[in-house]
Backbone bond lengths (Angstrom), bond angles and torsions (degrees), N, CA, C in turn:
res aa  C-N    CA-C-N  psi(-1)  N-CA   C-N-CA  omega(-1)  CA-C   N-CA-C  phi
1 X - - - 1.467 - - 1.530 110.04 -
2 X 1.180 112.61 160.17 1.524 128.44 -173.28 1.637 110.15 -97.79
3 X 1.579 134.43 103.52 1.182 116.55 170.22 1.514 118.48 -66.09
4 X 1.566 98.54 143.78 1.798 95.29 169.46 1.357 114.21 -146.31
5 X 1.453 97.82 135.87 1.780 87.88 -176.62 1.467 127.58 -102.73
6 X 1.731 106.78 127.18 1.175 93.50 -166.81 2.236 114.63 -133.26
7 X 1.308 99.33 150.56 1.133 77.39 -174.60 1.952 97.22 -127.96
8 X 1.536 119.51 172.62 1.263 151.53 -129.91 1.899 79.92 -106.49
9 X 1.214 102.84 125.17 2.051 117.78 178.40 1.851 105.56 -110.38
10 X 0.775 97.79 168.55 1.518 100.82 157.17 1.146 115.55 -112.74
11 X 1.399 104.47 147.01 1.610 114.12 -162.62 1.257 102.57 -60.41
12 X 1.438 127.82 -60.94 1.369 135.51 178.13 1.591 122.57 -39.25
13 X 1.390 113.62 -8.38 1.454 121.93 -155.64 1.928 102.37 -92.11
14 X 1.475 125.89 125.65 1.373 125.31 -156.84 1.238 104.38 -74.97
15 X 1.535 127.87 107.16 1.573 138.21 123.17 1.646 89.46 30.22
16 X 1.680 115.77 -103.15 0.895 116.86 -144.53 1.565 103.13 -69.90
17 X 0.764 118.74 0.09 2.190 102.70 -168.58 1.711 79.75 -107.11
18 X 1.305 160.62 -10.43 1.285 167.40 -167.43 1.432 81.74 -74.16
19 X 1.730 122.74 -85.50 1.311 129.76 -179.54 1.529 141.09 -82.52
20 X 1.432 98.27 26.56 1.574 112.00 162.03 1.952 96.46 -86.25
21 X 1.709 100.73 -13.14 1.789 86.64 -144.87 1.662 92.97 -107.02
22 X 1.880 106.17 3.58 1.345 96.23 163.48 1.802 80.34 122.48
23 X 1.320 143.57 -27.42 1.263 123.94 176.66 0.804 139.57 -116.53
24 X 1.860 126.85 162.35 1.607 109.20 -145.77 2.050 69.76 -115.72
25 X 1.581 98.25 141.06 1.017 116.79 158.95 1.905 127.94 -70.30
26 X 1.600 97.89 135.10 1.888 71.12 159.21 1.386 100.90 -178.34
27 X 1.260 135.62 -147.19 1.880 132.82 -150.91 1.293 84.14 -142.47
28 X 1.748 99.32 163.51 1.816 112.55 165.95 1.674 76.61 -148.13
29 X 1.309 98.34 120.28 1.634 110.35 138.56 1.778 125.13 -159.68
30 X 0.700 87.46 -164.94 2.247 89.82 -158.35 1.144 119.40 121.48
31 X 1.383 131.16 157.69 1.305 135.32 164.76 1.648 98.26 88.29
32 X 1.317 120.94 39.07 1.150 107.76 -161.73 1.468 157.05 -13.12
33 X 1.900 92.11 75.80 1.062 142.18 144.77 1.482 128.02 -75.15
34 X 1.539 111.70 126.84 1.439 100.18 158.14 1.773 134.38 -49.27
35 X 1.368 90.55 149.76 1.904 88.36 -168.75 1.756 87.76 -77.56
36 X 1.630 98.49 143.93 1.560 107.26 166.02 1.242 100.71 -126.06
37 X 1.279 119.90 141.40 1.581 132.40 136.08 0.956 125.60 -21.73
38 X 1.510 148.29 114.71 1.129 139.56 145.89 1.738 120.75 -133.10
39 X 1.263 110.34 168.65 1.580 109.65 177.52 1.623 101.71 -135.15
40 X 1.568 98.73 149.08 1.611 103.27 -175.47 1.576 101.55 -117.39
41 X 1.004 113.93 158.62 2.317 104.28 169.99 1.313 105.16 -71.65
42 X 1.178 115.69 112.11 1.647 131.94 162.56 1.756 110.93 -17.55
43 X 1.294 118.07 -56.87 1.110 124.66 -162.51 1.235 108.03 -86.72
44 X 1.744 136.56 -19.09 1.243 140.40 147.29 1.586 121.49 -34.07
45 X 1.883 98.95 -66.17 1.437 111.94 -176.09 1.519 118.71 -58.62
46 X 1.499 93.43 -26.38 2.464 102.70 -173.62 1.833 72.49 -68.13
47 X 1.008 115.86 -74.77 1.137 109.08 -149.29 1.790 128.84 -47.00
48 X 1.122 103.87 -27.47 1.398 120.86 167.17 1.708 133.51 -84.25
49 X 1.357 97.85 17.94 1.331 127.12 168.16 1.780 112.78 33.13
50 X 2.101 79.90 32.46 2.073 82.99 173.77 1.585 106.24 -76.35
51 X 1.308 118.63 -1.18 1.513 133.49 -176.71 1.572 114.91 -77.51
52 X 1.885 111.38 -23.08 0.930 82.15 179.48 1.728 112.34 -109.21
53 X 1.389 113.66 -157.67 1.837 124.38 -178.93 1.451 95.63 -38.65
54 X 1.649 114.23 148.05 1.209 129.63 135.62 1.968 105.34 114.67
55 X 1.026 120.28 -151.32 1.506 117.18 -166.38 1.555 87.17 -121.93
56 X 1.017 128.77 123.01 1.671 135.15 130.45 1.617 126.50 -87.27
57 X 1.352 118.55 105.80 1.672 102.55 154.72 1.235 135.96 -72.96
58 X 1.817 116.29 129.19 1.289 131.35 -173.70 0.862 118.24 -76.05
59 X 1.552 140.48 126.66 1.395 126.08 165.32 1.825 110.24 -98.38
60 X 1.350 123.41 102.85 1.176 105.68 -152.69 1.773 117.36 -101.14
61 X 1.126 109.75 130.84 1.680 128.99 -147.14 2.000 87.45 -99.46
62 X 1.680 111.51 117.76 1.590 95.82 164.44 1.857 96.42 -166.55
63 X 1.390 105.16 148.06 1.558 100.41 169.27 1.311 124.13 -42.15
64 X 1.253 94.43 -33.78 2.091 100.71 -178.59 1.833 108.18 -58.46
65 X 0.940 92.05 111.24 1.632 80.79 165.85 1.351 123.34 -76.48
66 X 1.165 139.87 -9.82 1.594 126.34 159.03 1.469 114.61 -81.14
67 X 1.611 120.64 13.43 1.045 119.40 165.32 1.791 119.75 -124.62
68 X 1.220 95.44 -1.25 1.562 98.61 -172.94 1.812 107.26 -81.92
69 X 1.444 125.37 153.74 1.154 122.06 164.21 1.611 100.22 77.88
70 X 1.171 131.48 -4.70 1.534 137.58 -174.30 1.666 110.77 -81.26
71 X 1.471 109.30 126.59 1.392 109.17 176.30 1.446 123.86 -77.87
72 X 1.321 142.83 153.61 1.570 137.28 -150.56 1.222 100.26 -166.16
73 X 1.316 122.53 157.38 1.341 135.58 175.09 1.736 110.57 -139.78
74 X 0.947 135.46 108.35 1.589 126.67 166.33 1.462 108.09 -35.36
75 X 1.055 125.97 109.58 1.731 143.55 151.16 1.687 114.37 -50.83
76 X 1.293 93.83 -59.06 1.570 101.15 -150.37 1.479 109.26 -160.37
77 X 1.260 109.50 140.05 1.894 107.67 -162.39 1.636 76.13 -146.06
78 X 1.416 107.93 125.74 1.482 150.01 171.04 1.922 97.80 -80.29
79 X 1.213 129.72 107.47 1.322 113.19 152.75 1.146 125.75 -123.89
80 X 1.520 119.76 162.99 1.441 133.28 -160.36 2.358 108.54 -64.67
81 X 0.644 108.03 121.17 1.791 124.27 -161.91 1.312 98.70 -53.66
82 X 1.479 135.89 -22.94 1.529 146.06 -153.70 2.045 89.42 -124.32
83 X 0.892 96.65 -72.23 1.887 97.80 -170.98 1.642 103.95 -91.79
84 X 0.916 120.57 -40.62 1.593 99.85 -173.83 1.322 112.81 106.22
85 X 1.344 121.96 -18.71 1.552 128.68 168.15 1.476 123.53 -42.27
86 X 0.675 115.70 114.09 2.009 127.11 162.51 1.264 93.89 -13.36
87 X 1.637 131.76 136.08 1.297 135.92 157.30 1.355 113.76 -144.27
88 X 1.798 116.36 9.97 1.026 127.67 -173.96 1.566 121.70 179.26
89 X 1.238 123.42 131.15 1.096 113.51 -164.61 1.750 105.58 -150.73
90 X 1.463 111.31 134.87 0.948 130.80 -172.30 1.639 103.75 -116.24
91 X 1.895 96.15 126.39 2.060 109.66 -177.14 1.603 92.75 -112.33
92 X 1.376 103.55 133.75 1.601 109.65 174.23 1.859 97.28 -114.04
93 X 1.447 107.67 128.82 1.454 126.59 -171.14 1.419 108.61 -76.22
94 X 0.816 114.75 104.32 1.658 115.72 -170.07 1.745 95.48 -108.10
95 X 1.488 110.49 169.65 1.736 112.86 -165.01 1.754 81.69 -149.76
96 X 1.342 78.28 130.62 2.231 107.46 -170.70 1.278 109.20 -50.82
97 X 1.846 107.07 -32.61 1.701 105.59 -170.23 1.219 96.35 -92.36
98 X 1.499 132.80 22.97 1.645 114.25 175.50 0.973 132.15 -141.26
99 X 1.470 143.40 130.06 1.746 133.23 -149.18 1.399 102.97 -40.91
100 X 1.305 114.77 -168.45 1.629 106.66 130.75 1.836 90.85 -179.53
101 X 1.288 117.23 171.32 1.764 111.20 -157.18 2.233 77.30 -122.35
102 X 1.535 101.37 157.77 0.847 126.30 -126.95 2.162 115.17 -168.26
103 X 0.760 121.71 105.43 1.690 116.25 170.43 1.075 124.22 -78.72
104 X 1.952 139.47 108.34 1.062 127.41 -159.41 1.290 107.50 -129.17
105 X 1.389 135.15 136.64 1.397 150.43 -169.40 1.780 93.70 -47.83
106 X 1.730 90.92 118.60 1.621 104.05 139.42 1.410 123.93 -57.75
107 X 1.738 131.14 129.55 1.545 88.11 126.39 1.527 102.22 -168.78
108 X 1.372 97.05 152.29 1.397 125.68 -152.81 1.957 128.41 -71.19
109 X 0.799 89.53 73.26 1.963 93.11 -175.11 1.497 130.68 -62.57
110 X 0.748 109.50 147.56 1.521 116.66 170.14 1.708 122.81 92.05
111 X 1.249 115.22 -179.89 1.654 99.93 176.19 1.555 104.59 -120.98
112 X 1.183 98.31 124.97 1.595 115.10 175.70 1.626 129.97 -54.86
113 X 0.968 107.94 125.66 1.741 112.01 -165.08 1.190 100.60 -62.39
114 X 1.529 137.73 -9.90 1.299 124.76 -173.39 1.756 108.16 -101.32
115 X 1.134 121.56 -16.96 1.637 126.76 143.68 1.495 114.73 -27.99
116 X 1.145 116.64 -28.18 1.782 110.61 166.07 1.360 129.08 -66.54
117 X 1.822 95.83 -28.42 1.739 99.32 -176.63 1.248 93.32 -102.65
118 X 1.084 146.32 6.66 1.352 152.32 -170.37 1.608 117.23 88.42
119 X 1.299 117.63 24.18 1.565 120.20 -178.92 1.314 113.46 -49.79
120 X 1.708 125.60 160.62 1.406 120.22 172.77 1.562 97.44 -123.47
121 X 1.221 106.26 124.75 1.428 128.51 161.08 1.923 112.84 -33.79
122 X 1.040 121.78 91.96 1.570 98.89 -165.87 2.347 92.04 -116.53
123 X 1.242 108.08 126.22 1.322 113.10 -160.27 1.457 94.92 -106.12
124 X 1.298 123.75 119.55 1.648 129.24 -170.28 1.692 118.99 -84.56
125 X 1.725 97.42 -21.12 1.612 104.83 -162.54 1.559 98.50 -150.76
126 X 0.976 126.74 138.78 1.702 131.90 175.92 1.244 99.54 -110.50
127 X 1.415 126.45 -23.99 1.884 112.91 -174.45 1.405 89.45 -138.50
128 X 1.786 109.45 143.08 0.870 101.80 154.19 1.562 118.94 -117.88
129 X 1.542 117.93 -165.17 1.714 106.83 -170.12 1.764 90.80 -118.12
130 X 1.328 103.74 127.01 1.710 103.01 176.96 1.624 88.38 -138.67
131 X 1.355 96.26 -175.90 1.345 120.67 -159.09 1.473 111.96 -145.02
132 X 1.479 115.77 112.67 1.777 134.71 -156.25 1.152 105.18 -141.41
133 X 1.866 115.93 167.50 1.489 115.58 142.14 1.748 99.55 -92.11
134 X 1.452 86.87 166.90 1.839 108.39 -145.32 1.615 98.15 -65.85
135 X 1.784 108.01 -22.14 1.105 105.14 -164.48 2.059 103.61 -86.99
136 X 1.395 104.83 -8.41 1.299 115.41 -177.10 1.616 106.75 -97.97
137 X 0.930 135.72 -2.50 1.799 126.34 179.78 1.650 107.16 -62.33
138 X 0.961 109.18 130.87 1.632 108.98 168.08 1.529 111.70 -95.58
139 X 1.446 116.50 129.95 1.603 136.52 -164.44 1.509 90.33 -43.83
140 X 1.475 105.39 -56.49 1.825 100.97 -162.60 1.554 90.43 -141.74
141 X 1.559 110.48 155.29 1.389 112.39 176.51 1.606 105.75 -103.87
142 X 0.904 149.57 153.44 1.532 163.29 141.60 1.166 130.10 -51.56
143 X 1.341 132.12 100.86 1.793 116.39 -179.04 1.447 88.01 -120.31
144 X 1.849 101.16 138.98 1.596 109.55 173.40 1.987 89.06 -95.09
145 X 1.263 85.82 130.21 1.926 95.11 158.15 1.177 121.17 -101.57
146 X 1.452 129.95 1.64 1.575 151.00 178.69 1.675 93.65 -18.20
147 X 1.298 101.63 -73.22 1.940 108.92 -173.48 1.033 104.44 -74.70
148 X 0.852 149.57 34.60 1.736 143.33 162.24 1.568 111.85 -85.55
149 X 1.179 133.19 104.33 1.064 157.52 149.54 1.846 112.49 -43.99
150 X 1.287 80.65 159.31 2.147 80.81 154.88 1.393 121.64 -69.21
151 X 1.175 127.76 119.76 1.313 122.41 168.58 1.583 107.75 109.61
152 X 1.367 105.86 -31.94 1.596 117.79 -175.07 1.450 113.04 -63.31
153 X 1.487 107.14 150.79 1.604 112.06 172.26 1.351 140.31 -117.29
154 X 1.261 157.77 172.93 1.574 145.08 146.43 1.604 76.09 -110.75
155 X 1.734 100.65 143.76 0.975 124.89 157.57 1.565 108.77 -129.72
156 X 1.803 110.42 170.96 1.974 91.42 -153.11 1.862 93.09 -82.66
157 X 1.298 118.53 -10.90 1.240 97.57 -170.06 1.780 107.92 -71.19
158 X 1.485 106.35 -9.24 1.557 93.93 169.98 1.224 134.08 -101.55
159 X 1.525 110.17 21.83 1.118 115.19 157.75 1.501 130.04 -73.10
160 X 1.186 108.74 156.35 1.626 134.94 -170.01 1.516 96.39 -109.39
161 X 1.445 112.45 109.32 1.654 119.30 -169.13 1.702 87.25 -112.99
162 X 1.430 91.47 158.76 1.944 87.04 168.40 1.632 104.36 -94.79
163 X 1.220 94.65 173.31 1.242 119.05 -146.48 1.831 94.08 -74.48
164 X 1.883 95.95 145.36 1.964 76.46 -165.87 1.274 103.87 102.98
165 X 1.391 137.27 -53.47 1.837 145.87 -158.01 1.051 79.97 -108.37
166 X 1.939 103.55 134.42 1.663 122.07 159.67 1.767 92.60 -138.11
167 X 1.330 105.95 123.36 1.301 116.24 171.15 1.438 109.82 -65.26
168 X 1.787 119.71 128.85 1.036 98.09 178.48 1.774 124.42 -112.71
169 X 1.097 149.92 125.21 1.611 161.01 -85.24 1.443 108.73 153.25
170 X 1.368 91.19 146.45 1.846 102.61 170.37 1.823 82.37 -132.74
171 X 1.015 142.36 -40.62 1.161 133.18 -172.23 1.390 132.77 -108.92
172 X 1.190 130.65 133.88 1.658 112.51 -159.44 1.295 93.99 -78.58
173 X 1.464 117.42 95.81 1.812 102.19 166.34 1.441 116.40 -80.68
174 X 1.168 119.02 -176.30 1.617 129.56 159.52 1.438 126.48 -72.40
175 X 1.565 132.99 134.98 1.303 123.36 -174.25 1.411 79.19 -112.94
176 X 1.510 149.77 -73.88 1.429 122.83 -173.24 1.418 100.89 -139.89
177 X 1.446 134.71 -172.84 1.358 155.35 -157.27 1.856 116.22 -163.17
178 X 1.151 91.77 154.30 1.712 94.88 167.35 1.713 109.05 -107.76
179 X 1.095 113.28 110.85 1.275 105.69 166.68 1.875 127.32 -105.02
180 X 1.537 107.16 144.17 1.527 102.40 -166.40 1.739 98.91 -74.11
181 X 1.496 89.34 156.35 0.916 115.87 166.77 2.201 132.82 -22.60
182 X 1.102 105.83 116.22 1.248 91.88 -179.12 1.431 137.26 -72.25
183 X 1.672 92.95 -45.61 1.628 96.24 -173.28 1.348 112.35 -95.31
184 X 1.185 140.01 153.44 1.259 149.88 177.60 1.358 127.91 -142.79
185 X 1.231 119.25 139.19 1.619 135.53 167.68 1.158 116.81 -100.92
186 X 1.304 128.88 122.30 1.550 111.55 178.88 1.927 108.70 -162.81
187 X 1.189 104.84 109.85 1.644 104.61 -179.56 1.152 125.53 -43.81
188 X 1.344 129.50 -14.64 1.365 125.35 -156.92 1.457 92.70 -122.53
189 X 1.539 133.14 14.89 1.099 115.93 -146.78 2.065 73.50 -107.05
190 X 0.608 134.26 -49.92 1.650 133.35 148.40 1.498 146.74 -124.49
191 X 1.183 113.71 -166.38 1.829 88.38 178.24 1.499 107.49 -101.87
192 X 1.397 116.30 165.94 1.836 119.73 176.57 0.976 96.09 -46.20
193 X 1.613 133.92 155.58 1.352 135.13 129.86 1.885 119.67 -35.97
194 X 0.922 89.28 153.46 1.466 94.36 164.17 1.659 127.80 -53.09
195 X 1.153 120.19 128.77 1.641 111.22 -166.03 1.005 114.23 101.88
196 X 1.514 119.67 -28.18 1.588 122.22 -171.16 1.245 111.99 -65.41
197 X 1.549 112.79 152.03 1.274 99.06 170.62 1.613 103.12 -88.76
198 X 1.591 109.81 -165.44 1.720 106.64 -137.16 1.890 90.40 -96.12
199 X 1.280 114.71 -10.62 1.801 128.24 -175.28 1.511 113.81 -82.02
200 X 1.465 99.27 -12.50 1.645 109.06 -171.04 1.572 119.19 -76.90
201 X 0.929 129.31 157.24 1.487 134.74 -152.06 1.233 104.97 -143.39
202 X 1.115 130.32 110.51 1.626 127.04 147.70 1.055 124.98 -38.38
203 X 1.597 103.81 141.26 2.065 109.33 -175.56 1.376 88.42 -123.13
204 X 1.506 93.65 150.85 1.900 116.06 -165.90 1.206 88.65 -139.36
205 X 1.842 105.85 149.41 1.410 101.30 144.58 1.355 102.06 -135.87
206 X 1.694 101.26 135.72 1.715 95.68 -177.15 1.798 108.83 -100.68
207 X 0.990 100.30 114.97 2.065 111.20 161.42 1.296 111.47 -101.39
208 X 1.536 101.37 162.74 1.435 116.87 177.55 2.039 116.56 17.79
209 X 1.428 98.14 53.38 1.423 98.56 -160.62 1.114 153.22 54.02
210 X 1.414 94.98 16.41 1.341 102.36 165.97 1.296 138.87 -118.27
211 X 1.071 141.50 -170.75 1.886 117.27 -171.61 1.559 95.84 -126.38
212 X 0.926 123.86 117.17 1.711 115.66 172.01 1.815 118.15 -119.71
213 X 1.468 112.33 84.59 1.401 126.35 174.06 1.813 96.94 -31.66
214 X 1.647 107.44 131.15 1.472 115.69 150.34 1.680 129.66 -137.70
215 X 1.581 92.37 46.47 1.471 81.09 -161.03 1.644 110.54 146.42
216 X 1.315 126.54 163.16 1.373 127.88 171.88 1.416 114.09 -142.77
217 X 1.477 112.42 152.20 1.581 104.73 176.86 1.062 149.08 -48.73
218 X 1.238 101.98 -19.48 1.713 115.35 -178.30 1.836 101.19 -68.71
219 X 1.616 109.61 -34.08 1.252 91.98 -167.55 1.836 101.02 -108.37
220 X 1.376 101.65 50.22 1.651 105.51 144.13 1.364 94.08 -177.77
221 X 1.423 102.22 94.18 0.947 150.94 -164.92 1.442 105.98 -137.72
């Protein structure tokens, strides 16, 4: 878990003069508990990388004693429309003895066997949503793509979760794929235009299966 220290605002107290003075405002409620106000130091939270993908548990550190020693999860992070900066942040109170579901960092290892024919790694999902106790979520999950071929897939029902983690799904979607190659050169794929000289090569580009001629080498060149 991630310590964070936080202390108790008044509701009435302005958003913006909070983070001229260095803090990012934000709420704790869940666990049915009343929602409280609180603000953490901006430059604490960047630094504790609760900002970025996936589930972190909080262990949350504050003079208040109905807030000290309390477990937390980031809900929801408010950012600024121009920079993207934290300007708000929402803690959901989660309790140790009880599941609770959760979005946790993809991420993808290894080098794909289809990198030989020139495959592209194409990744469908970066988080997925599973279902733990708070003290069991893993920060980020791991998928090896080692065997992934062209064309080949991981889908989430074949993942291997640790023990404790149940991905949660009604549909087996895709977490990533190898897809072939897009662009291509290839002589035989038609003849020169007329005029061409006899070395010139047609340029293709094939999408969504299909091949769409625009042009030949001679004239970009």
């Amino acid at each position: 878990s991630i310590e964070l220290q936080v202390v108790p605002r008044p509701a009435k107290e302005s958003p913006r003069r909070l983070r001229r003075a260095g803090a990012l405002p934000g709420v704790l409620y869940g666990a049915g508990a009343a929602s409280v106000p609180v603000q953490v130091d901006a430059h604490e939270f960047s630094k504790s990388g609760l900002a970025s993908h996936g589930a972190h548990l909080i262990r949350l550190r504050s003079s208040d004693a109905s807030l000290d020693q309390g477990l937390a999860l980031v809900q929801e992070i408010q950012g600024h429309p121009v920079t993207g900066t934290p300007i708000h942040v929402d803690f959901l109170r989660v309790d140790a003895s009880k599941p609770v579901t959760a979005n946790v960092a993809i991420s993808y290892v290894g080098r794909h066997k289809g990198a030989v024919d020139g495959g592209i790694l194409q990744p469908a999902r970066r988080e997925l949503e599973v279902r733990a106790l708070p003290g069991a979520l893993p920060e980020e999950i791991e998928v090896d793509v080692t065997a992934l071929g062209i064309h080949d897939a991981i889908h989430v029902a074949d993942l291997k979760l640790p023990e404790g983690v149940e991905a949660v799904f009604t549909d087996n979607f895709t977490l990533v794929s190898v897809l072939s190659p897009t662009v291509e050169t290839a002589a035989s794929e038609a003849p020169a235009a007329a005029g061409c000289p006899a070395d010139c090569l047609p340029v293709s580009l094939m999408a969504a299966g299909f091949t769409v001629y625009f042009g030949c080498s001679c004239h970009h060149r």
